[in-house]
N, C-alpha and C positions, 0 to 999 in steps of 0.2 A: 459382908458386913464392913463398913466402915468405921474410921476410928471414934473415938469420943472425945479427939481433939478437934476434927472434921463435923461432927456433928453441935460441940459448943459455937463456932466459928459459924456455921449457918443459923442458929438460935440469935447470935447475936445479930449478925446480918439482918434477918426478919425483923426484929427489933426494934434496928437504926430507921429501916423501911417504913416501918410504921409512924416512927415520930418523927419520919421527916413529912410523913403526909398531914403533918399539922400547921410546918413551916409554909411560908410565902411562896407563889407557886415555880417562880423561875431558880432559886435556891432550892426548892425541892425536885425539881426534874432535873437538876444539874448532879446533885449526890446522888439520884437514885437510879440516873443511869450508869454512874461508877461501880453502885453499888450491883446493881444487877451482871453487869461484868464482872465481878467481882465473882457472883454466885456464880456464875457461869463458868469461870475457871473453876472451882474448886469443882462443880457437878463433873467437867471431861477431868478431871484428877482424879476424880471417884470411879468414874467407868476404866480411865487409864489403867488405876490400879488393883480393879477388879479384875480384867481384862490379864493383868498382867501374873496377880495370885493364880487366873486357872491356867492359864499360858506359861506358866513356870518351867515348864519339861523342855527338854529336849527339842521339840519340835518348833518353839518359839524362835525363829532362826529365818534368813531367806528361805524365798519358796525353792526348790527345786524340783526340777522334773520326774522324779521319781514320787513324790508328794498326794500322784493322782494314781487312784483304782476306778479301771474300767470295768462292767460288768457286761457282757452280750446277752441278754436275755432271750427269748423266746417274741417278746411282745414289748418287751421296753432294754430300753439302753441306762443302766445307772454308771453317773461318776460320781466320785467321792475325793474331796481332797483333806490335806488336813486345814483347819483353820487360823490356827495361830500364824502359820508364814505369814497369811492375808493380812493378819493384823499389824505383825513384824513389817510390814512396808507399807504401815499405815492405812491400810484401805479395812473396809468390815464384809458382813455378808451382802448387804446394800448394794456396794459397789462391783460385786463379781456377779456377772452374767452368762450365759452360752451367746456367744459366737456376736459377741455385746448388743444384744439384743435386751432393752433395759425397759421398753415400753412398752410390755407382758408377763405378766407376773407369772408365767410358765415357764418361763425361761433364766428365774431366778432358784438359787440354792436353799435349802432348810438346813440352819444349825443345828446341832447336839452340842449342845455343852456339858452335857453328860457322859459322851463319850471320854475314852483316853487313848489316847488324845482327843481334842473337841475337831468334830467333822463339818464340813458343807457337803451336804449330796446333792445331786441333778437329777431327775428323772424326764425322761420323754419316750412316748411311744411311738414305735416303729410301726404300727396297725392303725395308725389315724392321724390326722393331717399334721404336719409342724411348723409349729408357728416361728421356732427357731433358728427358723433358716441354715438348717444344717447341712453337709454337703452329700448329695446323691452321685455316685458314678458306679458304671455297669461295668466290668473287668471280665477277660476270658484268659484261660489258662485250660492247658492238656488235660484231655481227660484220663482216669483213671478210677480203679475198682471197675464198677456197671461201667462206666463211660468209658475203658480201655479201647472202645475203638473210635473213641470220637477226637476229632483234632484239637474240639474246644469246648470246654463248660464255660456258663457264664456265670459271675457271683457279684453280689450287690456291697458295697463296700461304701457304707455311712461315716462322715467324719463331722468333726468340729472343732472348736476352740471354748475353752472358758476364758474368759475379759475379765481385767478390772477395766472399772471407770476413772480415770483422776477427776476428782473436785475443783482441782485448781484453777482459779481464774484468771490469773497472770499470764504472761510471758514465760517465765519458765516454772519449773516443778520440781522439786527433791524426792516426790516417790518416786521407784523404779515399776513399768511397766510387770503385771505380772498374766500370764497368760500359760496355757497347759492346753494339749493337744491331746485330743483324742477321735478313737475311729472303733468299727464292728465290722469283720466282713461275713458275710451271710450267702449262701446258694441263694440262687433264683426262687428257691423255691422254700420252704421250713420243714425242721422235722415233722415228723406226724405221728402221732401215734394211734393206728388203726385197730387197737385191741379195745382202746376205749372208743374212739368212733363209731364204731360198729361197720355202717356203710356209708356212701359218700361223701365229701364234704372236706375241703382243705381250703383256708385263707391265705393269702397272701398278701402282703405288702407290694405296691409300685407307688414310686414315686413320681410325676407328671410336673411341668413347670407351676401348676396349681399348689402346688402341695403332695399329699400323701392321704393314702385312701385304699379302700380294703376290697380286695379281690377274691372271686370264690371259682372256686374249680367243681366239675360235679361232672359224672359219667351218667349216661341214659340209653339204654337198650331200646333198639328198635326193630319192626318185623318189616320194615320196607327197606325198598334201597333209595326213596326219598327222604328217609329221615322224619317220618312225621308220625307214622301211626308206632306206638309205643309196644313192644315186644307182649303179647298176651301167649301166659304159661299153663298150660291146664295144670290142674292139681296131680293129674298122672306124668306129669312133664312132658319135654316138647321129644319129635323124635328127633332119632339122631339124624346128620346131616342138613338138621332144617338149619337156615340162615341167617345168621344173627346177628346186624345191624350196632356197631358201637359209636358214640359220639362223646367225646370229652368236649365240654367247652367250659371258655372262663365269661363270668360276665362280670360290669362296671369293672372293665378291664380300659386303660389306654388304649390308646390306636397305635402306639410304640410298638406292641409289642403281639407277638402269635404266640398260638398253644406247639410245645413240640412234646409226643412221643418219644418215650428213650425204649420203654420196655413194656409191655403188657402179657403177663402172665396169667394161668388158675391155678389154684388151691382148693384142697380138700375140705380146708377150714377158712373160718372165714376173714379173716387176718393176715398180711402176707407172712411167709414163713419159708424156712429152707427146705423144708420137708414134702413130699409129695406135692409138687410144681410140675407143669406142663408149661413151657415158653412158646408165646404164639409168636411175638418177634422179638427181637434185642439184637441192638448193632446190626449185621448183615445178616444173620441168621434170621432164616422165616418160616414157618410152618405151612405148607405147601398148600394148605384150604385158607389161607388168611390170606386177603385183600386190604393192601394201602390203599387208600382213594385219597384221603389229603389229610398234610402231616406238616407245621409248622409253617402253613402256608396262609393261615386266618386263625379269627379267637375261638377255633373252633378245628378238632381232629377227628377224621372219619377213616373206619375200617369196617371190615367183614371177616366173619370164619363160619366154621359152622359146627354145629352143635353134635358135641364127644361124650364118650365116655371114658372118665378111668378107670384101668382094668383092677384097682386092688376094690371096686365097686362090683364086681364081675357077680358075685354070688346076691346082689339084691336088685331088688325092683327096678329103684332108679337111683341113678346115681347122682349126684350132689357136690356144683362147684360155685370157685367166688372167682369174680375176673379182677386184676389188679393192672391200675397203667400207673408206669413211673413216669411223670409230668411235671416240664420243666418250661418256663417262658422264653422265647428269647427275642429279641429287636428285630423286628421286619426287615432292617439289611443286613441283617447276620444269618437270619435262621439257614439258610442255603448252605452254608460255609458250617453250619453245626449238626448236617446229617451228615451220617457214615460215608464215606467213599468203600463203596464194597468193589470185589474182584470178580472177576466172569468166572461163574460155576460155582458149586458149593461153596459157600464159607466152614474154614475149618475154625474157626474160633471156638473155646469152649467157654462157657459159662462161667463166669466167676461170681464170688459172693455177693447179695445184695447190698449195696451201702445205704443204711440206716437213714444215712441221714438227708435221702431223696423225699420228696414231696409222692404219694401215694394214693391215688384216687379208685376206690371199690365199690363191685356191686353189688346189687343184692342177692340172694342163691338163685343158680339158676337149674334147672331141674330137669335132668334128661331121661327117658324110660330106654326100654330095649327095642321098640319098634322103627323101623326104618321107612315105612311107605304108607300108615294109617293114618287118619287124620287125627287131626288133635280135639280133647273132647271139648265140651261148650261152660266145663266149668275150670275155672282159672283165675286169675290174677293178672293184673297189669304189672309190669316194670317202670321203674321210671329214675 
C-alpha cells in the first residue's frame, strides 16, 4: 500500500492533466510532459518503497556468493537465489538470466515474494534439449565400489552462470556486475530404480554440439549368434545349457559415445538385489560359459552364456531368473582405456557391494526346466 499523501499527489496530478487538455496546444504538451515525469517519479518511488517494505530483512544487502542453492535433480537442475541482493544493486528479476541468455524466456527466473526471504528460482532440464547454453564437460576419475577395478569412471558435470543485465546506456554504470556460479555433476549414467521398472528401460541424458536429448538403454534376448531371431521360451522353459544371446544397446544416442558393460548379473527376483546373485562377468572375473563378443566398442554390447539353474531352485520344476547389466556410456576414444586391464590366470578379485547409484538395464524372466538334451516344446513366448 502506498501512502495517502502519495495517492492526494497523483489525484491532483490527474487533475492538473486534465485541465491542461483544455489550454492551447503547445502550452499544453509543454506542462504535461513535466507533468507525466512528474507521475513517473513518484510511480518508481512507489515500486522503490514497496520493493524496499518487503526487502527490509537482512538479506537486502550486496549479493554474495553464498546467496545461491543449487538443487541436482534426477531430471532437472534448480537454482535459487535470494532476491533482494538483485534489487540492492539495482537490477530486478528482468535483468538476471542463465548464462545471460535474455532472448528466451526459459532462461529467465520466477519470483516469490512470498517467500522469506523473497526468492528467484531457475529451472532447466537435463532430459531435453537447453536452450540455455549451459556448459557440458565429460570428466574421469578412479573407479571405485563396482568399478574398484577399473582405472577410470566417467561423470557428466553441468555448469553455468546466472547474469544480470546492466540497462545502462552510457559510457559508464554505477551498478556493480552481479553473477553466481553454479554446476551438477552426475555419472554417465542416472540412478534407476528397477523395483518400479519392472523390466527394461533406462533414459539418459547426452549432450551433442546440438543441444541435449534423450537416450534409451534397453536389453533384448536372442536365440542366434546373429542377433536377429528373438530368444523363443516354452512355457516348460528352455533347457539348460541352451544359448542365450544378450544385446544391450542405446538408441538416438550421439556417435560420441559406445555402450560399455561394467557388470551383468542374475537374480532370483526380479530387481537387482544382494541376495541370491550369480555374476556372469564384473571387472576380470568371468563365468567360464560367458562369451564377450563386443563390449564398448559401438551403441551396441554383445555376449553369450548359457542357460543355468540355481541350486536353492533344486526341489522344483523350473527354475526362475532375471539378467541385470550395469551400463555405463563412455566416449569412442576413451572407452579402450575404461575396460579392466585383467592379469593372466584367475582373477582373485572378490566382489564387492553393488553401487546404487549405476544405471541398470533388466530382463524379463527367464525360465529354465531340468532337461538337458530335449527339445523345447512349440508353446512359448518371445523375449524381447
Amino acid at each position: 500500500m502506498i501512502s495517502s499523501s502519495e495517492d492526494s499527489i497523483k489525484a491532483e496530478l490527474w487533475k492538473t492533466i486534465a485541465r491542461l487538455n483544455m489550454k492551447p496546444h503547445r502550452s499544453r504538451t509543454m506542462r504535461l510532459l513535466i507533468l507525466v515525469c512528474q507521475l513517473g517519479l513518484i510511480l518508481r518511488c512507489e515500486a522503490q518503497t514497496q520493493t524496499q517494505r518487503v526487502c527490509s530483512g537482512e538479506t537486502f544487502r550486496s549479493p554474495r556468493n553464498s546467496d545461491i542453492n543449487v538443487t541436482c535433480g534426477t531430471d532437472h537442475m534448480q537454482m535459487t537465489i535470494y532476491l533482494c541482493p538483485v534489487y540492492h544493486a539495482n537490477y530486478n528479476e528482468s535483468l538476471m538470466a542463465m548464462n545471460g541468455v535474455f532472448d528466451k524466456p526459459e532462461c529467465f527466473g520466477v519470483p516469490d515474494w512470498n517467500a522469506d526471504p523473497p526468492l528467484l528460482t531457475f529451472n532447466f532440464s537435463i532430459t531435453e534439449r537447453d536452450p540455455c547454453n549451459n556448459y557440458f564437460k565429460v570428466t574421469n576419475e578412479v573407479g571405485t565400489g563396482i568399478f574398484a577395478d577399473f582405472s577410470n569412471v566417467q561423470h557428466v558435470n553441468i555448469s553455468g552462470t546466472l547474469n544480470s543485465l546492466d540497462p545502462s546506456a552510457g559510457t559508464i554504470t554505477y551498478r556493480p556486475q552481479v553473477m553466481y556460479m553454479f554446476s551438477c555433476k552426475y555419472p554417465m549414467q542416472y540412478v534407476v530404480n528397477n523395483t518400479e521398472l519392472g523390466v527394461s528401460g533406462v533414459s539418459l541424458a547426452i549432450k551433442d554440439n546440438n543441444g541435449t536429448f534423450i537416450s534409451t538403454l534397453s536389453m533384448h534376448l536372442y536365440g542366434d549368434s546373429d542377433y536377429t531371431e528373438a530368444l523363443f521360451v516354452p512355457e516348460s522353459g528352455l533347457n539348460l545349457k541352451t544359448k542365450i544371446f544378450v544385446a544391450v544397446k542405446a538408441t538416438n544416442l550421439t556417435d560420441k559415445f559406445h555402450v560399455l558393460l561394467d557388470r551383468c548379473y542374475a537374480t532370483t527376483l526380479p530387481f537387482p538385489t544382494n541376495s541370491t546373485y550369480y555374476d556372469l562377468f564384473v571387472g576380470c572375473t568371468r563365468d567360464p560359459q560367458t562369451v564377450m563378443e563386443m563390449n564398448g566398442e559401438d551403441q551396441k554390447a554383445h555376449f553369450s552364456f548359457e542357460a543355468f539353474r540355481f541350486v536353492s531352485h533344486k526341489n522344483m520344476t523350473v527354475s526362475t531368473f532375471y539378467l541385470h547389466c550395469i551400463t555405463r556410456l563412455c566416449e569412442v576414444s576413451r572407452c579402450a582405456t575404461l575396460k579392466p586391464t585383467c592379469p593372466e590366470g584367475p582373477s582373485r578379485r572378490k566382489r564387492e557391494a553393488v553401487d546404487e547409484n549405476m544405471a541398470t538395464v533388466s530382463s524379463p524372466p527367464i525360465i529354465v526346466n531340468e532337461l538337458s538334451d530335449a527339445p523345447a516344446t512349440a508353446h512359448g513366448k518371445n523375449i524381447h
